[in-house]
Structures are given as structure tokens and as C-alpha cells.
C-alpha positions in Angstrom: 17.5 -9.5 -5.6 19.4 -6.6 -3.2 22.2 -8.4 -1.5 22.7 -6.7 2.1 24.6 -8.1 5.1 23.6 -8.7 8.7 23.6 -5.4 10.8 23.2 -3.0 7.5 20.2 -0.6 7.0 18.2 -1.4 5.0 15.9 1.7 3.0 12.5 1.3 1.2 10.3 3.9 -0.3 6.8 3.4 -1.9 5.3 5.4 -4.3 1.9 6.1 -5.3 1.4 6.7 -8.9 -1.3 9.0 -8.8 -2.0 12.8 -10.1 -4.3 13.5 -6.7 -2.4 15.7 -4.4 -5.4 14.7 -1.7 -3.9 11.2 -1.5 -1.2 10.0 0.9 0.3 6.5 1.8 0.7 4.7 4.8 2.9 1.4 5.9 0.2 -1.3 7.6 2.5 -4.6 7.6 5.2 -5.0 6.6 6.9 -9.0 7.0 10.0 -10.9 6.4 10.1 -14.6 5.6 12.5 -17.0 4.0 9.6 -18.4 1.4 8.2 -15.9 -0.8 5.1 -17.9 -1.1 4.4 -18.4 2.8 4.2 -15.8 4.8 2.3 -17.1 7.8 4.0 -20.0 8.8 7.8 -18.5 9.3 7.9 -15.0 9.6 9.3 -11.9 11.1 7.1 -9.2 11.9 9.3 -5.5 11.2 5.6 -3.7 11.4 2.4 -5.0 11.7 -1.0 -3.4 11.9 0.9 -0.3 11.8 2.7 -1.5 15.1 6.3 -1.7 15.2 7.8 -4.9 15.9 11.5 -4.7 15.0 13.1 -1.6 17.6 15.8 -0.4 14.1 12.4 0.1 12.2 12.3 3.9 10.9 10.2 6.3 9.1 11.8 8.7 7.0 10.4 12.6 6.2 8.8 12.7 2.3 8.2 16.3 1.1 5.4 14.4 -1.4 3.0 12.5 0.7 2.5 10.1 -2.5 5.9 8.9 -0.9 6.3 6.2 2.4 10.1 6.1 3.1 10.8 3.4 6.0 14.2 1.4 6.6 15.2 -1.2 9.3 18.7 -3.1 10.3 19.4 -6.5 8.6 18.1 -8.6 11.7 19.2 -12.0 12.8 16.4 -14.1 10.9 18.4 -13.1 8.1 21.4 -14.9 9.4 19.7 -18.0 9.8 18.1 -17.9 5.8 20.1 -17.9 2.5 17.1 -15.7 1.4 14.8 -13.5 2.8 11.7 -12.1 1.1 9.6 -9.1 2.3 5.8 -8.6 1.9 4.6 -5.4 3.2 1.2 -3.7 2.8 0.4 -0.3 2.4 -3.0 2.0 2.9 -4.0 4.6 1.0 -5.6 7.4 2.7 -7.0 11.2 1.8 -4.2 13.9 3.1 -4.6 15.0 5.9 -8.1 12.9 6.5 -6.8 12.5 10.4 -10.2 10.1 11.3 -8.2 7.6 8.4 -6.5 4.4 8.7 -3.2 6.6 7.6 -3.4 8.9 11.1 -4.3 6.7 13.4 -1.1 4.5 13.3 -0.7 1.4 15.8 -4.1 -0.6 15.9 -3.5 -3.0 18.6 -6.2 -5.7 18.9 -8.8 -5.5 21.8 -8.6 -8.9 23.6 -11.9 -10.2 23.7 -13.7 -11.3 27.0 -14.2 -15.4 27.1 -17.6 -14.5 29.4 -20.7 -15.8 28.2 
């Protein structure tokens, strides 16, 4: 557990453990929720779909892009929860491959039309 109180930043980094230099990492999702085995029914969405959600959520400069360094502030929900667990997913994309998932950040969902 990493013990942190309410209004404190928070810092994460992934790594890739790989000997490619072609390969880079992205943050998707990345979710809060007070069950470490649910999290779809109470959650808090920090970045989703490579969307941010929470307005403290930061990316942080890597010199290695084998490296995703984010951090956020320690947010209400965690006030309201003796624990809080975090899911997030990451993508793994080819450097500098700017048609990938990696490059082309925020994927907000079309809304479909309810016309036959």
C-alpha cells in the first residue's frame, strides 16, 4: 500500500521491459475505485480512453520512451473510502508510429444516430 493524504500529488511511472528502442508506451485508462475487484460499478475516472477526466491529471517528460510518467492530486473519492485502488491500462505502440493508438490520444466515442 502507498499511504497519501487528500490534496497530495500523487506520481506513477510505467515501464516497459523490453530491449526494442522502436517501442513506446501510452496511458489508455487509468481508474480509481474503493474495491480492487470492481471496477465498474464505483469508480473514478482520472483518464479514460486516453481522455482526461480528473483536471490535476499530468504527463510527465521521459528521455526513454519505454517510460509513461503521469501524476494526479489525491481527489475527494479518496476522502470518502478507507482504501482506494487504481487500475490503469496502458498501450504499446511503435516510436514514433504517429497513425498508432499512442499518437492519437483522446478517443471520444461517436454518438450513434437512433434513425432507422
Amino acid at each position: 500500500p502507498y499511504y497519501i493524504d487528500l490534496n497530495q500529488n500523487l506520481y506513477l511511472q510505467a515501464y516497459l521491459h523490453s530491449s526494442d528502442p522502436k517501442l513506446t508506451v501510452f496511458v489508455d485508462t487509468c481508474v480509481a475505485s474503493p474495491d480492487r475487484q470492481d471496477f465498474t460499478t464505483l469508480v473514478y475516472d482520472i483518464i479514460k480512453n486516453g481522455c482526461v477526466r480528473d483536471s490535476s491529471y499530468a504527463t510527465y517528460h521521459s528521455p526513454n520512451s519505454h517510460f509513461a510518467r503521469f501524476g494526479f492530486n489525491a481527489f475527494e473519492f479518496m476522502s470518502r473510502h478507507k482504501l482506494v485502488y487504481l487500475r490503469c491500462e496502458l498501450v504499446v505502440c511503435t516510436h514514433r508510429d504517429y497513425s498508432s493508438r499512442c499518437y492519437r490520444g483522446c478517443l471520444s466515442r461517436a454518438k450513434r444516430d437512433t434513425s432507422s
